[in-house]
N, C-alpha and C positions, 0 to 999 in steps of 0.2 A: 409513570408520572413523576414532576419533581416536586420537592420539599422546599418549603421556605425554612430559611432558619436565621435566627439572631444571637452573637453572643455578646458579653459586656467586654473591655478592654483586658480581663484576664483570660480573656478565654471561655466563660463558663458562658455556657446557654441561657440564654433570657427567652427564646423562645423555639421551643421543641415539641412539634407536632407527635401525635404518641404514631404515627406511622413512619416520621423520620428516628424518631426514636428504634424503632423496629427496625430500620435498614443499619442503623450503628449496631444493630447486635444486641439492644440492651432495652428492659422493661422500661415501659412510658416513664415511671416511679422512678424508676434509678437515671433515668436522663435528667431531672432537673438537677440545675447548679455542675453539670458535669463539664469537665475541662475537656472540649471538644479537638482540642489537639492532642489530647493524652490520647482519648477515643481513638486519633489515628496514627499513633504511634508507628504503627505498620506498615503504613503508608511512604515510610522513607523520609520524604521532604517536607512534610505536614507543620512538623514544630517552626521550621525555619520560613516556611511561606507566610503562620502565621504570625510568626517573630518579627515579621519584616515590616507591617502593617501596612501595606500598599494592596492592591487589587489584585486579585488575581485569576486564573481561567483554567477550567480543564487540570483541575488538581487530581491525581486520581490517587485512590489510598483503599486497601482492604481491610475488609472487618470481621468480624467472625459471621458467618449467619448460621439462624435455627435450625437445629439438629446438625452442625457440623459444616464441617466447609469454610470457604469463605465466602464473600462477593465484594466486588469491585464498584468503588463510588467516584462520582466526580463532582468535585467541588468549584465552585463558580462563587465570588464573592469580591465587596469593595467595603474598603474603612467607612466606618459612621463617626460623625463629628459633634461633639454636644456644642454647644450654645457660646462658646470662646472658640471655638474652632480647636478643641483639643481629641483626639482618637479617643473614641468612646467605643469600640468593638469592631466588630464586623457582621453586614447582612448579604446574605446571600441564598443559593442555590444546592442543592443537593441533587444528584439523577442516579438511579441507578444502572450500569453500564455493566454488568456482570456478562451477558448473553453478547455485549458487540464485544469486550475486551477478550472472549474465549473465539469470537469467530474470527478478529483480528489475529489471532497468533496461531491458529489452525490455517489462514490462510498463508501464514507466514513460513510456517512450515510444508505445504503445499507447495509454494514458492522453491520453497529453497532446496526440496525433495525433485520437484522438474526440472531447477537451474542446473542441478549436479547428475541428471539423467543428459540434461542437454549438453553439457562437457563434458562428458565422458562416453558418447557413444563414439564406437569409431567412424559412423557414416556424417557427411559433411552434412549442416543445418545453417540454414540464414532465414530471414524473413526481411520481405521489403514493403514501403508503407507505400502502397499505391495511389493515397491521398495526396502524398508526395513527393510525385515527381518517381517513385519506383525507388526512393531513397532505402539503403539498407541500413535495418535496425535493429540486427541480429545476426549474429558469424558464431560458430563453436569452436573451441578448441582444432577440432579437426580441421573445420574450412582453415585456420589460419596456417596449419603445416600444409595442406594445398594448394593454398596461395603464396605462400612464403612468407607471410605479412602479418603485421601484429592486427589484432580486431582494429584498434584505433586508426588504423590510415582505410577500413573500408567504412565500417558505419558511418550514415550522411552522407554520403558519396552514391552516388547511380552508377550504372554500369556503362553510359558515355564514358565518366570520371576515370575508369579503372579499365577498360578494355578498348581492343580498337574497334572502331566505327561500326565493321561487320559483325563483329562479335557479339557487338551490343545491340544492333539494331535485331539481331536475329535472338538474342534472348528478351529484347521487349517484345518482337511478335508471338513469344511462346507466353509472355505471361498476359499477352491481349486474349490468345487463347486460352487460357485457364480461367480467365474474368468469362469469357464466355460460357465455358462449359458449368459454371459457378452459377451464373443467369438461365441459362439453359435450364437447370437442377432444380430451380425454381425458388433459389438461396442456399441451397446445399453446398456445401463445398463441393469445388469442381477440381479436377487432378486429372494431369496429362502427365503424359511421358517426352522427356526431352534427351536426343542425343547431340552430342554437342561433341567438337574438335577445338581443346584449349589452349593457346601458344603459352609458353611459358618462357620465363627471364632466358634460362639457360640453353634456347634455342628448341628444347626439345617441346611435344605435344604431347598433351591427354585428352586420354577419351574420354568421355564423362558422360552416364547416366545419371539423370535427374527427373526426380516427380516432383512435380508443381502442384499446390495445392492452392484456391482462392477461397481464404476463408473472410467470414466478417469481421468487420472491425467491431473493438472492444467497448465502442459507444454508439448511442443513435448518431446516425447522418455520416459515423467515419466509414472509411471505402474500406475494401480488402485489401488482404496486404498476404 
């Protein structure tokens, strides 16, 4: 859940619930009158956000928590004005974000643990968004010494784009096939086997095996790709 809170124009708390008080780290008792930017000292940009006396969103800053550790707060807040219209503090929001901020950078490392699996195998990898158009929206390392070509002149591009007529029209029927075999599956991914004759710049051809995969897309309503 979130926290109300108020402070006056130094800073200090005017109004500290003893549970927001808990999330600072600190006894109900010892929150009053406390300089709620010093509280977040750790948080990096805390003193100058609220230096700045403007509004502001998604401030996140760590604190110590009970029995050790820390956790992660995000601060949500806008200037209060007394009665001349002069900055009289700030009222706002407090949430605690400990559990998204760990699953955030756990996926982020996921991420970035796949990306460096996906460039560096030697077998060729792409992915096309069959929502659109069979556009490719993934090349690795390797496809690009296979093709001879940086990622950037294939991704967004379909295989009209980059091959001739025949080439392309007989690698959309292999991926109409794999949509099938996907439906077929009953949603499952579906994976064919495609052998393929590739012209290349320098006159010469490759052979190419390829397994096609139709998986789902990463939102409701999006196609496989």
């Amino acid at each position: 859940g979130d926290c109300l809170w108020e402070t006056d124009a130094a800073g200090r708390l005017r109004r500290c619930p003893p549970r927001f008080a808990r999330m600072l780290g600190v006894a109900p008792e010892a929150a009053a009158d406390a300089v709620l930017p010093e509280l977040l000292s750790r948080g990096g940009d805390a003193a100058a956000r609220f230096a700045a006396r403007d509004a502001f969103r998604d401030l996140l800053a760590t604190v110590p928590a009970a029995g050790g550790g820390e956790r992660t707060l995000s601060f949500t807040a806008k200037p209060v004005l007394d009665a001349a219209g002069a900055f009289a503090g700030f009222r706002g929001v407090a949430s605690d974000v400990t559990e998204r901020v760990k699953a955030e950078a756990e996926l982020a490392r996921t991420k970035a643990f796949l990306d460096a699996v996906v460039e560096n195998v030697p077998a060729v990898l792409f992915a096309k968004d069959m929502e659109d158009d069979g556009r490719y929206v993934l090349l690795n390392r390797a496809g690009e010494r296979l093709l001879g070509c940086p990622r950037a002149a294939v991704v967004g591009k379909t295989d009209r784009d980059l091959f001739a007529p025949d080439e392309a029209e007989r690698f959309a029927a292999n991926d109409r096939r794999a949509l099938g075999a996907a439906a077929e599956g009953g949603g499952d991914a579906g994976c064919i086997l495609e052998e393929a004759a590739l012209a290349v710049g320098d006159g010469g051809v490759l052979h190419l095996s390829t397994k096609k995969l139709a998986l789902a897309g990463p939102s409701p309503g999006a196609g496989p790709a």
